[in-house]
Every structure is written in structure tokens, then in C-alpha cells.
C-alpha positions in Angstrom: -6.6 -7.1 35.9 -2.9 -6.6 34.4 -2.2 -10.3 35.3 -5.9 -11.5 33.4 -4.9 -9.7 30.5 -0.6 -10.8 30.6 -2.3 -14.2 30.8 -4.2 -13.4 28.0 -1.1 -12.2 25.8 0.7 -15.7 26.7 -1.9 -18.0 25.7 -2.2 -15.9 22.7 1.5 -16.3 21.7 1.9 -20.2 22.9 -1.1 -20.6 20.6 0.6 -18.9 17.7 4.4 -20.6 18.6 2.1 -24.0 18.6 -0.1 -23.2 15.4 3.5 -22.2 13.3 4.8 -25.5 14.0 2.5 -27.6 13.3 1.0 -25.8 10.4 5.5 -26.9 9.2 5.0 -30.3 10.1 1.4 -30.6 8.6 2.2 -29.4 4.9 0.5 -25.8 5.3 3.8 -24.1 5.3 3.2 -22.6 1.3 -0.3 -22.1 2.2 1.1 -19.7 5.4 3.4 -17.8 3.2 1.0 -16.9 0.7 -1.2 -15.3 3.4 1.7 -13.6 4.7 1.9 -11.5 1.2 -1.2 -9.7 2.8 -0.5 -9.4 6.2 3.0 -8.3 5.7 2.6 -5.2 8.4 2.0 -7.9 10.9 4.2 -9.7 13.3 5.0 -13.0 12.7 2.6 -14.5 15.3 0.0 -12.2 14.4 0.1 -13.9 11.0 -0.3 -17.1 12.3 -3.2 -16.0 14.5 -5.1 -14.3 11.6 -4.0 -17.2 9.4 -5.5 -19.9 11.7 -8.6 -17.7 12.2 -9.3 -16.3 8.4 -7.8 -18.1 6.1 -8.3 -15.7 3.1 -7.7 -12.9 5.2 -6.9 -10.1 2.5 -7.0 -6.5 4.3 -6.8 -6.4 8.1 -7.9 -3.6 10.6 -9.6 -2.3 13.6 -12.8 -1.5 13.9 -12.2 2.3 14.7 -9.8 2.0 11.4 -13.1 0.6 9.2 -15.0 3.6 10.3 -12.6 6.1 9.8 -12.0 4.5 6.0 -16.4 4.9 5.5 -16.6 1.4 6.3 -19.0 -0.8 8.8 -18.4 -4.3 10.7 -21.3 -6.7 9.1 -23.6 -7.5 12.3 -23.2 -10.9 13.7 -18.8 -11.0 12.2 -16.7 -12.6 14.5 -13.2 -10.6 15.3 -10.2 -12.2 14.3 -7.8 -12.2 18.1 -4.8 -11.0 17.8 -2.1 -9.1 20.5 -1.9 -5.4 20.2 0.6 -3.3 21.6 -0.4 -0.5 24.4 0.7 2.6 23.5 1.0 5.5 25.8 2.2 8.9 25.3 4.5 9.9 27.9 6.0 13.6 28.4 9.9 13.9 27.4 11.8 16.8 27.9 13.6 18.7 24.9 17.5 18.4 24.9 16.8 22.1 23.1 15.5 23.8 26.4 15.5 22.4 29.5 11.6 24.2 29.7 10.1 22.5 26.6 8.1 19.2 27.0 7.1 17.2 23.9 5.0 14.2 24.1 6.6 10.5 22.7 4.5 7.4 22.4 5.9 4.3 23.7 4.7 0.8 23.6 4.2 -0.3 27.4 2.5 -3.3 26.9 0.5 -5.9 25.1 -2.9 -6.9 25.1 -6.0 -9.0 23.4 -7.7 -7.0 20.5 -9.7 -7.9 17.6 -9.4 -6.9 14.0 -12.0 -7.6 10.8 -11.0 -8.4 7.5 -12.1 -6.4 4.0 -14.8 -9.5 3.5 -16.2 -8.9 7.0 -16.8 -5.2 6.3 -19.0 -3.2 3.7 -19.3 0.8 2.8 -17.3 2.8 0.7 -15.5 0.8 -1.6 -11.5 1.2 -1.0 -8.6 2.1 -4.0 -7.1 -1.1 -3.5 -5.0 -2.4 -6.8 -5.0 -6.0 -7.5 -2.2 -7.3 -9.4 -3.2 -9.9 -11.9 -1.6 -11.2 -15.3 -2.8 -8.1 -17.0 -0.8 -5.4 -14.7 2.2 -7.3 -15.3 1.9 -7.6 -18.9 1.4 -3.8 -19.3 3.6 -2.6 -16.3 6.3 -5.4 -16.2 8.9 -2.3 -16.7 7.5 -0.5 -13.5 7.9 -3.5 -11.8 11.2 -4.2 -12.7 12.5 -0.6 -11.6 10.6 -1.0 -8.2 12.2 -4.4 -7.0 15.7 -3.2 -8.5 15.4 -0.2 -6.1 15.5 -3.0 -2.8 18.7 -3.6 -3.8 20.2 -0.3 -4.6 24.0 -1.1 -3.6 23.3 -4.0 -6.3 24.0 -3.8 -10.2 21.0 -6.0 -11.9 21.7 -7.0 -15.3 20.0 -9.8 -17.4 22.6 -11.8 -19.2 21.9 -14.4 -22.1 23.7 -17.4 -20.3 24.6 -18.4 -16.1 27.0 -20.6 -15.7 25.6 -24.5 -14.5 22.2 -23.3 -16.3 20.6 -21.3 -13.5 18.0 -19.0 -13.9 19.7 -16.5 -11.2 22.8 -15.4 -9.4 23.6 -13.3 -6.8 27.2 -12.6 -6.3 27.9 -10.7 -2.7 30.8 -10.2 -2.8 30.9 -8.2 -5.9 27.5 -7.1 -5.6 26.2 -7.9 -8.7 22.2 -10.1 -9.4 22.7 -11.8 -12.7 19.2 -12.4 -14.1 19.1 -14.8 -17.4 17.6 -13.1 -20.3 14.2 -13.5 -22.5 12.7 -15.9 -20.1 8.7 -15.5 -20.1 8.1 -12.6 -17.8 6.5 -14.3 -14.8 9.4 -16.4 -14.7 11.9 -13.1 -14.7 10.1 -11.6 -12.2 10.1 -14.9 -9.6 13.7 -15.3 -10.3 15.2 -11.6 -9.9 12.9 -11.7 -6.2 14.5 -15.0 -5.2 17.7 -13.5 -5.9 17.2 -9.9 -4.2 16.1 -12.2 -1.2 19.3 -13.4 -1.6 21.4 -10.2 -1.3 18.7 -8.8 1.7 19.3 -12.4 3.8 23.2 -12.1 3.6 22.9 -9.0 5.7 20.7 -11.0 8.6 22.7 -11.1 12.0 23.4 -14.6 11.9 23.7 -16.1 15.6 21.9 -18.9 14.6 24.1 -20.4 12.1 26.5 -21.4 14.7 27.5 -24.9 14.7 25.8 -25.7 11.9 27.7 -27.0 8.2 28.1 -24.6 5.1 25.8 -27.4 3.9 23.0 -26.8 6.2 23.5 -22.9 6.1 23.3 -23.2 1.9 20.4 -25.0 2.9 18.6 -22.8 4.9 19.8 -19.7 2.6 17.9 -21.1 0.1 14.9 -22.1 1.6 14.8 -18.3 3.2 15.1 -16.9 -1.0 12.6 -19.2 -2.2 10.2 -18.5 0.8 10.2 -14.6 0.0 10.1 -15.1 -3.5 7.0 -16.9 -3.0 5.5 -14.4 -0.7 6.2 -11.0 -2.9 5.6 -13.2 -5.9 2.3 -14.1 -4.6 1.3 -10.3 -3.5 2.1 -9.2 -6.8 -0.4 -11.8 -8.5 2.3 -14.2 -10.0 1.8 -17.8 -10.5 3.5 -19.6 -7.8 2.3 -23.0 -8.9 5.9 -23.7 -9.2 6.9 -23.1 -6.1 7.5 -26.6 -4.2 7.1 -26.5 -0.2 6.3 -29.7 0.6 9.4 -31.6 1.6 9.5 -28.9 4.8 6.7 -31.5 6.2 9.1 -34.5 6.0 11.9 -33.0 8.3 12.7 -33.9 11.4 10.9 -31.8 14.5 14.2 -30.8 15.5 14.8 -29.0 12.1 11.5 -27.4 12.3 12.2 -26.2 15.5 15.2 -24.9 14.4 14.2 -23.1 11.3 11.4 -21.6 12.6 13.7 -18.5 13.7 14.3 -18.2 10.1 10.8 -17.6 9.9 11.5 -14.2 11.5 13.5 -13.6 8.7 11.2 -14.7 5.5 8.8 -12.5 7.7 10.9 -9.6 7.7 13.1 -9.2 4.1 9.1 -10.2 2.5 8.0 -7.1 4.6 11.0 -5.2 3.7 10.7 -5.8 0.0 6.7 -5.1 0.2 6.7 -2.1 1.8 9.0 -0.6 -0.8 7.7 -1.9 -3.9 3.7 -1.9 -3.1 3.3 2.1 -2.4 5.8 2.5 -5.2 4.4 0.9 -8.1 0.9 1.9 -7.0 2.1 5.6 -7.8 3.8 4.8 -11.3 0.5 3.1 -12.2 -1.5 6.1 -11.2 0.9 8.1 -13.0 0.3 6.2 -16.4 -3.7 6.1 -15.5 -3.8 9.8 -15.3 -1.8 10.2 -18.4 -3.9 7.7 -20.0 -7.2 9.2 -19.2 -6.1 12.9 -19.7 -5.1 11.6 -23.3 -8.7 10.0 -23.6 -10.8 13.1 -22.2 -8.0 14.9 -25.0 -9.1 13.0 -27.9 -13.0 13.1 -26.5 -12.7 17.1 -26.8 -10.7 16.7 -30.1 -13.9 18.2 -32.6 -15.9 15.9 -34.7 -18.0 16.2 -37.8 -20.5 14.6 -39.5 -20.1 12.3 -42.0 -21.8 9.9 -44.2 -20.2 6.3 -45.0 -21.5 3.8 -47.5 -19.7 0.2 -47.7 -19.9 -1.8 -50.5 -23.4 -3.7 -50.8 -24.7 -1.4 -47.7 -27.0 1.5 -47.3 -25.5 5.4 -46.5 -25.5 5.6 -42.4 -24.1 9.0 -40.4 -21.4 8.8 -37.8 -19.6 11.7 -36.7 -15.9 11.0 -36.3 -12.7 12.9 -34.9 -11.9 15.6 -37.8 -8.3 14.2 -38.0 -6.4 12.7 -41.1 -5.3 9.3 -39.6 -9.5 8.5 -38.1 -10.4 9.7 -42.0 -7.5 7.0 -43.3 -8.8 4.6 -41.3 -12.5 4.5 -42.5 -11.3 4.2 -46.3 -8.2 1.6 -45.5 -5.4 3.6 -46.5 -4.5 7.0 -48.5 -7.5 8.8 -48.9 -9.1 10.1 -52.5 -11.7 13.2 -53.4 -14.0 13.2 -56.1 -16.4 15.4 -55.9 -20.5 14.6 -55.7 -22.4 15.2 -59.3 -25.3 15.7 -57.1 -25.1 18.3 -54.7 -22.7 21.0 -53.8 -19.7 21.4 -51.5 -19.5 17.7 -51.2 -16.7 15.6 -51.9 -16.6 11.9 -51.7 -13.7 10.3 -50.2 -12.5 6.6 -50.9 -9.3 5.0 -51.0 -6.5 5.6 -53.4 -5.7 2.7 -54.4 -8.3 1.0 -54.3 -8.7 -0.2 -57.6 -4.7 -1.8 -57.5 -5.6 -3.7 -54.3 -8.8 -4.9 -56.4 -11.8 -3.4 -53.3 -15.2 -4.6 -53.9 -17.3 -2.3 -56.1 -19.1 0.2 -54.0 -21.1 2.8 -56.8 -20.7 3.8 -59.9 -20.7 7.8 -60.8 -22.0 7.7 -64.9 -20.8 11.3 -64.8 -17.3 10.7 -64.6 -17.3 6.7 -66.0 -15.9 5.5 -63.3 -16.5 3.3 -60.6 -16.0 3.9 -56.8 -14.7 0.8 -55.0 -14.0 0.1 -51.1 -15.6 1.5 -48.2 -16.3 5.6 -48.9 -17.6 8.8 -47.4 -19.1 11.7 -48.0 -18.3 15.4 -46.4 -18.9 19.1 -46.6 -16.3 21.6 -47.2 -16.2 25.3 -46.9 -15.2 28.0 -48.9 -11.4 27.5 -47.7 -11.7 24.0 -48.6 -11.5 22.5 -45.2 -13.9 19.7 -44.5 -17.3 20.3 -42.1 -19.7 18.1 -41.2 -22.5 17.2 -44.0 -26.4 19.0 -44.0 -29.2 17.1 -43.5 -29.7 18.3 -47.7 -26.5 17.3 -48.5 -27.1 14.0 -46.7 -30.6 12.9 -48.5 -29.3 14.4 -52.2 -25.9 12.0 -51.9 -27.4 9.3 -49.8 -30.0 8.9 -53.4 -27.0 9.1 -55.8 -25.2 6.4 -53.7 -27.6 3.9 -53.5 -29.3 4.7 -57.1 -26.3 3.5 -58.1 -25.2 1.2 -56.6 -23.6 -2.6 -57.0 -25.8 -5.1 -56.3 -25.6 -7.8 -54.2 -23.8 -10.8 -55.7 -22.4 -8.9 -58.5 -18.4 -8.4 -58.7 -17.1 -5.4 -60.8 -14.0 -7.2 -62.1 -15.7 -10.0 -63.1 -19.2 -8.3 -64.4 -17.9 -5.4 -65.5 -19.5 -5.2 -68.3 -23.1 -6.3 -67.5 -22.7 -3.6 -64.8 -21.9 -1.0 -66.5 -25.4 -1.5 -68.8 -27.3 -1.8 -66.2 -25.8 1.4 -64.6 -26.3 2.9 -68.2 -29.4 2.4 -68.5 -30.4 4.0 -65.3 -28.5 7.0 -66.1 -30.0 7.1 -69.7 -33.5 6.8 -68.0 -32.3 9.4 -65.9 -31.9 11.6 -68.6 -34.8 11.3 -71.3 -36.8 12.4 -67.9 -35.1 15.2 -67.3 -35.5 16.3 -71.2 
């Protein structure tokens, strides 16, 4: 039985050694990387294997680990075969006390399992952020801060000009990533990754590199950078369009053979840098949504009152609005006016203050005071103390008559009818007035 399932392990990883190389020699080598960005806590072959399998593979586990997350296998899904390790937990006695045993898990083997992705599974929807354009626009700094904390032996500055024109630098010896300033942010972001991978490779035991030219090490160097750039670039929803990995096809079988040990590598400084930022910019986003929504739920509590606005050529409508100076501002279109209703008591009518100066559309003349209110108005209660409360229902039907009894027509301009306005406004008052005698 152990030999059936060693067997089983083998022909698992000479199908992934296989897959690797010819997915290099076949042009699928950016394709592979940007899978890798999501399988990141998997080995190497294990990629490969869930790569060849499921393609878009996005979130990979066992089935015992669906469960446990609220989450069901659909019937009928294929599992993706993959090697898992055997773990056994084996006594181990305490260098405290020669009487005290503790247990230690140990990995004594491999085997075939099986694994499902997200798209194979449904239940309780998961917390799972998605980077896109729109999380890096508005947290670009939090990202920033996370990928300079890879590096943190490393100064990071961004520096208007690189000598030769690069984008990047990253100077070991010293210890210093030189970024070049105001490029878009996308581009920042794919540059300052390509040169942490850069400062995270030179510290790779390098047994590999023996023989070979400073040429052919440069070589490789770079093609390691650019390759982890693309995968951490990719995870965190960049545009990787730019990224160029077709002339790995075109080598020669021996230089794929070769450089897929530097696959190991990409593999592990991608994982490396992933594991870091991921769980940390997660948090500082969480952060910022809390803050964010206690601020909403903050300005939700904040108290409102009832008001009634009239824009010019409109009827009176109610809204109630936050009782605060700048939502009151906002509503009239700058510094805010009171002139108080003919009509009905403990009213005032608020417009804007200079409204006149920045020539507002007419909105309804008041005959009492010859005047003319202009711009977009409102109409509120006040107290005793003089505060502002919401308007009555009375208050609302007296003003909301007064408003629209006299009020500009549509088609007519105040500046330039003034006049014929005014007469007919006249009128209506005078009528108003031989009734009332």
C-alpha cells in the first residue's frame, strides 16, 4: 500500500517537473505566473498541477476546509490532484523535565489528495478583498507602506531623475531602492516590486550561478525581478499588460532546464512578499472601512429637521436635512440669508447672500418688503431662542401659498423683465388687498 501510494507521489511530481517545462518552452510561462499570485501558499509543483488542472484556479482548499468555512463541494466537481504532506503527531519529551511529554507534528510523508477551488464550491459567501483599479486609487498609500515593510533593512525614496533613464534602482551594497518620481501610479507600484525583488533575490543561496558569466547571472537576476513583479503585481489587480514573457519560449532546452531552479525562487520571494503585504493591507483597509462607516452611521444620527425648498420656476417640496450650517450652505449655494415670512409666524426664509451680485434666477417676489428673492431658497421654523426647528404642516401650507402666489413665471427673467414683473406682482398684491378691505 505505501509503495501504491510512493508511486502515486512520483508520477505526480514527474507530471508537474514535465508540465513546468513545457508550459516554458510553449509560451505559457506569464500565463503560470499569474496563477501563481493565487496559489502563492503552494509549492511549486503543486502550482503546476492546479495550473494544468484549473486554469483560473482563484482560492484553493480541502474539502474538510470548505465545510469548516460554511461551504459545500457542488455535486458532480472534479478534485483538482495534487501531493499532500502526511502529518503525524509524534510524542517529544520536554528538555524542561525529563517527565513532561508534549506532542510535535512532523511531516512523514507524501500522498495523493484532492482540493476544490472557490468556483467549484457554494455557501456562505467568504470576506475575500479583490484588488482592482479602485483600491489602488484610494489606498495607493497603504500599499506603498506594506511593500516598503519587505524590505525593511532598505531606505525607499522616489527621486525626480535615475541615471541611464530607468524607472528603478536597487543599490545593495548601500541598501538603498531608488524609485523615479510622479510616474502614474500603476507604473510606481510595478517598478518599486521589481526592485524589492531585486534586494529579496540577492540574498538567495546561489549554488547555481557557478560557472556561469556576470552576463548570464544579470540575465537571470532580472528575469527573477520581473517574474515577481508580475506575480505580486498581478495579485494586487495591476495591469500587467506590459509585462513581456515571450522570448523565454525561444531559448534553448538547455536554458530552460537550467532556469527552472530559479523558478524555486520567483516561487518563493512572490510568496515571501505576499504573505506580508496581503494580510497587511487587508487590515489597514478594514481600518479605514470601519472609520468610514462609523463616520456615516455618525452623520445618519446627526438630527434633521424639516424643511421646505422652492427653486426658481418649481413648486415648494419638503425634505428633511442634517440641522448643520455647511448641509444649509449647500442647499442655497453659498452664505446663507434670513428674511422673514409676511405670511406666517416663526418662519424665516433662507436664500443666498449674494445672490443678487452673482445675478441667480428670480425665484418670488415678497410685495411686503419690494424685493425679490432670487436662487434656490427654504423655508424653516424657529423657536423662541431663535434656533431653527423643523417647519408645521401650517407653517408649510401658509408659506408654500405665498411662494408660489408669487412666484416668476416660467420664461420670464427678473433682470431683463423687471419691470413687467413687478406689475404683474403688483397687481396681485393690490388684488390682494381691496379683498381684504
Amino acid at each position: 500500500m505505501q509503495k501504491k501510494k510512493q508511486s502515486s507521489v512520483d508520477e505526480l511530481i514527474k507530471q508537474a517537473d514535465e508540465q513546468l517545462v513545457e508550459y516554458l518552452k510553449s509560451g505559457k510561462y506569464k500565463e503560470f505566473l499569474k496563477s501563481m499570485s493565487n496559489l502563492y501558499n503552494y509549492s511549486l509543483r503543486n502550482q503546476m498541477l492546479i495550473f494544468s488542472q484549473q486554469k483560473n484556479a482563484s482560492l484553493v482548499k480541502g474539502l474538510s476546509t470548505w465545510n469548516s468555512l460554511g461551504r459545500t463541494v457542488f455535486p458532480g466537481q472534479k478534485g483538482i490532484k495534487i501531493i499532500m504532506p502526511i502529518i503525524k503527531n509524534l510524542e517529544n519529551e520536554s528538555e524542561k523535565s525529563e517527565n513532561v511529554q508534549e506532542q510535535i507534528s512532523r511531516v512523514v510523508g507524501y500522498k495523493a489528495g484532492y482540493v476544490f477551488d472557490y468556483s467549484q464550491t457554494q455557501g456562505k459567501e467568504l470576506e475575500i478583498l479583490n484588488f482592482n483599479s479602485g483600491i489602488i486609487d484610494k489606498h495607493y498609500q497603504i500599499i506603498i507602506d506594506a511593500l516598503k515593510s519587505t524590505v525593511p533593512n532598505y531606505l525607499v525614496q522616489f527621486v525626480p531623475y535615475i541615471s541611464g533613464g530607468a524607472d528603478g534602482v536597487c543599490a545593495y551594497k548601500v541598501k538603498i531602492i531608488s524609485v523615479k518620481a510622479n510616474m502614474p501610479k500603476e507604473k510606481t507600484l510595478t517598478t518599486l516590486i521589481h526592485e524589492i525583488a531585486h534586494a529579496l533575490t540577492e540574498n538567495v543561496d546561489r549554488t547555481n550561478f557557478k560557472g556561469l558569466t556576470q552576463m548570464q547571472v544579470t540575465g537571470i537576476k532580472e528575469v527573477e525581478a520581473e517574474s515577481v513583479a508580475l506575480v505580486v503585481s498581478n495579485k494586487l489587480g495591476l495591469n500587467t499588460e506590459d509585462f513581456n514573457m515571450g522570448y523565454i519560449a525561444n531559448w534553448s532546452n538547455q536554458n530552460i532546464e537550467m532556469f527552472r531552479d530559479n523558478l524555486e525562487v520567483i516561487k518563493n520571494v512572490s510568496s515571501q512578499i505576499l504573505k506580508i503585504i496581503e494580510p497587511q493591507i487587508e487590515e489597514e483597509i478594514k481600518k479605514l472601512n470601519i472609520q468610514e462607516q462609523t463616520k456615516e452611521k455618525e452623520k445618519q444620527m446627526k438630527e434633521k429637521i424639516k424643511i421646505l425648498i422652492k427653486e426658481p420656476y418649481k413648486k415648494p417640496y419638503i425634505k428633511e436635512v442634517e440641522d448643520e450650517l455647511k448641509r444649509f450652505q449647500d442647499i442655497v449655494g453659498g452664505y446663507i440669508e434670513c428674511v422673514g415670512c409676511p405670511t406666517a409666524e416663526d418662519v424665516d426664509i433662507v436664500c443666498n447672500e449674494e445672490g443678487k451680485i452673482n445675478n441667480l434666477p428670480g425665484n418670488f417676489f415678497v410685495p411686503e418688503y419690494e424685493d425679490c428673492i432670487v436662487g434656490t431658497v427654504f423655508a424653516v421654523g424657529y423657536n423662541d431662542e431663535g434656533g431653527w426647528i423643523s417647519i408645521t404642516d401650517n407653517q408649510i401650507k401658509r408659506v408654500s401659498e405665498y411662494m408660489e402666489k408669487y412666484a416668476l413665471q416660467e420664461g420670464e427673467e427678473l433682470y431683463s423683465d423687471f419691470y413687467a414683473i413687478t406689475n404683474r406682482i403688483n397687481n396681485i398684491y393690490k388684488s390682494k388687498e381691496i379683498e381684504q378691505e
